[in-house]
N, C-alpha and C positions, 0 to 999 in steps of 0.2 A: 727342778725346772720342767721335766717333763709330766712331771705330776700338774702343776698348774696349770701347762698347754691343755694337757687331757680336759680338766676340768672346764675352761673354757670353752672348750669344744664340744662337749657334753651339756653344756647349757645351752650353747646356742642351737644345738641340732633339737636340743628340748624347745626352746622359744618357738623355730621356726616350726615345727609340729602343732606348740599349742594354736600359734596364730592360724599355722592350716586348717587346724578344724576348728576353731573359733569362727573363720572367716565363712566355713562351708556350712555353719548352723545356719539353718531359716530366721529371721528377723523381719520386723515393718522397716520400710527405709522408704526416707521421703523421696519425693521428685518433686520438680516443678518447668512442668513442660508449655514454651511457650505455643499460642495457637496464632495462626496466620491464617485470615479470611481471603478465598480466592474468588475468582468467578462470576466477578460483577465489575463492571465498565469506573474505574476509579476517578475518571473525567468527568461523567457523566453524574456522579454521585458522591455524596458528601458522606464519609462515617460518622454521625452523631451519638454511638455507644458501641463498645465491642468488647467485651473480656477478652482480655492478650494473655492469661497466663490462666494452667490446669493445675491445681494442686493436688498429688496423688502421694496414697502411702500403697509400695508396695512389699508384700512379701516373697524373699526370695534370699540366697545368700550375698555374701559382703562381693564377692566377685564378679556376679552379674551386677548386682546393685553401679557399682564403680564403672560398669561397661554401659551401663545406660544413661548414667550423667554425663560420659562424653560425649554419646551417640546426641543427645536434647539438650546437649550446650552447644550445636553448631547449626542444627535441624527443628524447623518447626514442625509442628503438626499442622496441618495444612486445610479448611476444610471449606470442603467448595458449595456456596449459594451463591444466588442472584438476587436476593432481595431479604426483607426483614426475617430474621433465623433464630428461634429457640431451640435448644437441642438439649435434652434431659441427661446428664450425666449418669450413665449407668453400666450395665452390662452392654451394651451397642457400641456404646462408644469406646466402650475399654476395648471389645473387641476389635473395633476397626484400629484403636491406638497400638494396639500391641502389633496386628496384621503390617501398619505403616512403616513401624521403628522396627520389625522385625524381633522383638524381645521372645526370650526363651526362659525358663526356667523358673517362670514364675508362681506364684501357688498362692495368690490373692491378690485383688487391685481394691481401693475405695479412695474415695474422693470426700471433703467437708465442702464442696459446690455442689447445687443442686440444677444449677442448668448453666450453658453457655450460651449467648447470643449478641446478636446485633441488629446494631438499627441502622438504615442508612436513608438517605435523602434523596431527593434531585433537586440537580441547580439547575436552576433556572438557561435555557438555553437562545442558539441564534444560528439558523443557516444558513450556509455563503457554498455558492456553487464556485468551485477553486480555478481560478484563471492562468491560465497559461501565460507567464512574460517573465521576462530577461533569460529567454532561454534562445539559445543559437542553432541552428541545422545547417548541419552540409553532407552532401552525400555524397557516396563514391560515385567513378566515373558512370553516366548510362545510369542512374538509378534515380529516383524517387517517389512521392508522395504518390499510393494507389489509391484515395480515397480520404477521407478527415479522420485526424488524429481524434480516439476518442481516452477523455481524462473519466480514470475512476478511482474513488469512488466521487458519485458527481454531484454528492456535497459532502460540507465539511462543517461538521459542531461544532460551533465554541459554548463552554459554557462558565455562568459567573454570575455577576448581581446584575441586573437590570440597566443599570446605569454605564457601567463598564461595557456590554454588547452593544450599548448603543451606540458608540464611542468608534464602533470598528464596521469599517465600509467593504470592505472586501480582503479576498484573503485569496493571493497571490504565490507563485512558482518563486524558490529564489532562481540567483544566479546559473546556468549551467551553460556550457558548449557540449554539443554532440555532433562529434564530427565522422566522415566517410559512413555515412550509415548506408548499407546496402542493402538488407534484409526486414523482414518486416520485427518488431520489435515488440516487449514490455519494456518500460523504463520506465524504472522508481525517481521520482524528483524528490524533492524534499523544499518543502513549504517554509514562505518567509514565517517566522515565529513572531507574529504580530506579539501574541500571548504571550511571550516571554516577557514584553512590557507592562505588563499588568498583571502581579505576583495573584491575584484572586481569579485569574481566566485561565482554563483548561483547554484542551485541543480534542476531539476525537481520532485523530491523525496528525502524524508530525509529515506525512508523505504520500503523494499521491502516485497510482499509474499509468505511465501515458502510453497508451498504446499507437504504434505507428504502420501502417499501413503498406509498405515498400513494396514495387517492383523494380525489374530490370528490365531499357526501354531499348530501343531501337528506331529508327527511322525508316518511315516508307513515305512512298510519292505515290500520289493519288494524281490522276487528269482528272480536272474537276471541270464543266460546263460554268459560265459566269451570266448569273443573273444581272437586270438593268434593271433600278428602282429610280421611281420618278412618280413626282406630285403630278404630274400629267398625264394620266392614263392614258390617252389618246395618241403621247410623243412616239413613234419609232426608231428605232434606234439599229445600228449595226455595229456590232462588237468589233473589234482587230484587236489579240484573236479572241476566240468567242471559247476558248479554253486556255485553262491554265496548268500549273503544275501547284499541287501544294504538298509540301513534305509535313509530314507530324510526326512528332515522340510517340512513340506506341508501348503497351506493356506488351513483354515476349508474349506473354502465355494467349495474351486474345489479336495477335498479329495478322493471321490467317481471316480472324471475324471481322476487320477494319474494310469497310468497302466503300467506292468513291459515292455511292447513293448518299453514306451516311451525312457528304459535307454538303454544305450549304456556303458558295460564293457569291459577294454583291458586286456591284458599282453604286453607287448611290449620284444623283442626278437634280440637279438644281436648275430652274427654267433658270435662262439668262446668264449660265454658268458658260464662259467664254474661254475656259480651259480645255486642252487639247487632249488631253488625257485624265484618268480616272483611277485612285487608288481602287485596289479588291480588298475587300476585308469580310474574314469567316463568318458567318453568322449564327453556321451548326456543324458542329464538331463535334464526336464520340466523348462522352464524359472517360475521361479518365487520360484519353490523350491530351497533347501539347501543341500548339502550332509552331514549328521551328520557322520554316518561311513560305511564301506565295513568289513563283516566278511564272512570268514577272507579277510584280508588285503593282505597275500598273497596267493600264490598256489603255488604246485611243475607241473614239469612236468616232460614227458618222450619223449626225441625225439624216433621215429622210422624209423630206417635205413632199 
């Protein structure tokens, strides 16, 4: 009994030997590494040829051999143009291939390809400047808009056949609410997918940036002097009173630079106008503030004859 254990055991420590250096001999061992084109707008262009696969014999042992069909059965080789690419199979390319996939140990590459490349197209395109709608704002207390929101990028590709772009009128924000906004902002929306309806139309964005402008406001009163307009140059007129009050929304940061010069108050005056009093309404007001109110809102007057 113990005779045949030995013997089995002696075989097997022999097997695994021979295979160890069987495995550690140098040999050609194939590959077949697939290639992935980067680097070019896939929207924008159509693949009309590409070789997807490198057929390589390398030499090297059983061990690395086996390490490198797992590494290029999960990994492509990657190789980046922007446009139509012949690439000579040779010493260049092995060497960037090996640099990629990190291989060691090897002691010759060759390839039966003698080039790889592609072609690509352009499809036919259409521009649409991306509209802002079905989107909501609200801001926190004291805060808002210092300026126009600006959308970038401020067009949007579609690209496809002729007939399909013509099909499409504009190209719109979806749905969103953005609410308490207090600060100034980027915000990414994300674009209705007209194209999604027409399996041949590409997008060059599925999402645009809106940029938002925010400050935090405050309230100041200004006495403001109140102009009389009249078709009648000649009419004169006496104010009660011949000043008002007007509050506005200010941005903090230019509160100090808000000055009553800056507004401009009317009355507005109609010959034959048999009302005894006169609304005020701003005429010129600092860009960026708000009129909250005018007290009062109206005034009498007195013509003098």
């Amino acid at each position: 009994m113990f005779r045949h254990r030995s013997f089995w055991v002696i075989l097997l420590i022999t097997a695994i030997v021979w295979l160890g250096v069987t495995m550690s001999e140098h040999d050609d061992y194939p590959l077949q590494v697939k290639i992935e084109w980067t680097g070019f707008d896939t929207a924008r262009y159509v693949v009309t040829h590409a070789d997807t696969l490198l057929p390589l014999t390398i030499k090297s042992n059983c061990f690395l051999a086996i390490g490198r069909y797992n590494t290029v059965r999960h990994r492509p080789y990657r190789i980046v143009t922007s446009g139509d690419t012949v690439i000579k199979v040779g010493d260049a390319l092995f060497d960037n291939l090996l640099r990629q996939f990190s291989f060691h140990g090897t002691h010759g590459i060759k390839s039966n390809l003698e080039t790889l490349s592609i072609s690509i197209e352009e499809r036919q395109r259409k521009g649409f400047v991306p509209q802002l709608r079905n989107v909501e704002f609200s801001f926190a207390e004291q805060c808002g808009l210092a300026g126009e929101p600006v959308i970038k990028p401020d067009t949007v590709w579609l690209y496809g056949d002729t007939a399909t772009l013509k099909s499409i009128s504009e190209v719109v924000t979806s749905p969103a609410r953005l609410t308490q906004l207090n600060d100034t902002s980027l915000i990414t929306l994300a674009l209705d997918p007209v194209w999604l309806r027409h399996p041949q139309l590409h997008c060059s964005t599925d999402s645009v940036h809106l940029f938002l402008p925010i400050d935090r406001y405050v309230e100041k009163t200004l006495t403001v002097p109140v102009s009389f307009e009249s078709g009648d140059k000649q009419l004169q007129v006496r104010l009660h009173p011949e000043r008002v009050d007007i509050t506005l929304w200010v941005p903090v940061r230019e509160y100090d630079n808000i000055t009553a010069d800056m507004v401009h108050l009317t009355v507005d005056y109609s010959p034959g106008d048999k009302s005894q009093s006169l609304p005020v309404r701003a005429t010129l007001f600092p860009a960026g503030t708000r009129v909250k109110q005018i007290s009062p809102s109206t005034i009498q007057y007195v013509i003098i004859y």
